[in-house]
C-alpha positions in Angstrom: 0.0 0.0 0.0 2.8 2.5 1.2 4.7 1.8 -2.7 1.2 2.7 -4.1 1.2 5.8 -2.3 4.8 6.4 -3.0 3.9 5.9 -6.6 0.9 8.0 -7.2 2.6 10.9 -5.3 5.7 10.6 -7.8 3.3 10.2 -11.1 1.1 13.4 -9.6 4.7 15.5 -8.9 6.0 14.7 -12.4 2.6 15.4 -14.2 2.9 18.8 -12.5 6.5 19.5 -13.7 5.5 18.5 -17.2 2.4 20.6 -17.2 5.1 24.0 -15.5 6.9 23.0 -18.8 5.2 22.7 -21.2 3.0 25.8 -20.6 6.5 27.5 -20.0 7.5 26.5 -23.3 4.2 27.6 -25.0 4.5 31.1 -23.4 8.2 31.0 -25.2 6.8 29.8 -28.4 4.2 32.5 -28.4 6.5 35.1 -27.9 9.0 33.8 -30.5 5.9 34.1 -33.3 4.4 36.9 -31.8 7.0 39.5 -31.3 8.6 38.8 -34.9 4.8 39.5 -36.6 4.1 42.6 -34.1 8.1 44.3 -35.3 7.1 43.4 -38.8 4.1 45.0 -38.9 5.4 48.2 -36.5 8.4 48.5 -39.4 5.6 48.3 -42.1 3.3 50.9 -40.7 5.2 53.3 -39.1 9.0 53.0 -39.1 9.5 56.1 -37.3 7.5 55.0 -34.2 9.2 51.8 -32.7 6.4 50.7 -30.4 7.2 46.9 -30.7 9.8 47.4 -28.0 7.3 48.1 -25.7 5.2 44.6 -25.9 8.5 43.1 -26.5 9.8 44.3 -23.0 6.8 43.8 -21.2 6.3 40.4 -22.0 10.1 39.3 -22.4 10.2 40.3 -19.0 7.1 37.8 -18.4 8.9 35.0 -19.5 11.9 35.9 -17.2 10.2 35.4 -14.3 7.9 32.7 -15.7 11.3 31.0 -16.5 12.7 31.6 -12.7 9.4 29.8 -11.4 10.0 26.8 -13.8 13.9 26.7 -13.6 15.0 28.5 -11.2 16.8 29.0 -7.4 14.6 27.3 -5.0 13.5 24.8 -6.8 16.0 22.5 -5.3 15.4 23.6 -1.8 11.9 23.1 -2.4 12.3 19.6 -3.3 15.3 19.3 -0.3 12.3 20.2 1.6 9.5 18.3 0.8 11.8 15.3 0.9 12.8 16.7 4.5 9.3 16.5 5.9 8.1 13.0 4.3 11.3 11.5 6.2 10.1 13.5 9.6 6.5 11.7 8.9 7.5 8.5 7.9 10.0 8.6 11.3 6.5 9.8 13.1 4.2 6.9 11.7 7.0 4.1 12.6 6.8 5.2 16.0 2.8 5.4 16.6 
């Protein structure tokens, strides 16, 4: 029963970090067709006003912290501490 357990918790955490993924990487590819189209059409319609910049900033910076939530620092300490606690339970439950 515990390996069940131990199972379903693993599939449920890696489901998760597939699903931070691959919506990361859709936000990425959105912006990589997105951006291109919106500085075309800017340079089309009115070269002298560069107002791509602006959604291209805005959003760029978007996907930097939508990146540091996926990749980044304290990710690992998360996990370090998630792991931490199931050990203090699991030493809790052998004692009961």
């Amino acid at each position: 029963m515990e390996t069940f357990n131990k199972e379903t918790t693993a599939y449920e955490r890696a489901a998760k970090r597939v699903k931070e993924l691959k919506e990361f990487y859709g936000n990425l590819t959105s912006y990589c067709i997105v951006i291109p189209f919106l500085a075309f059409l800017n340079l089309i319609t009115a070269p002298g006003h560069l107002w791509f910049f602006w959604p291209m900033l805005g959003w760029g910076i978007g996907i930097a912290f939508h990146a540091v939530t996926v990749f980044g620092i304290g990710k690992s300490w998360e996990e370090k501490k998630i792991k931490e606690l199931m050990e203090e339970e699991k030493g809790k439950m052998k004692t009961l």
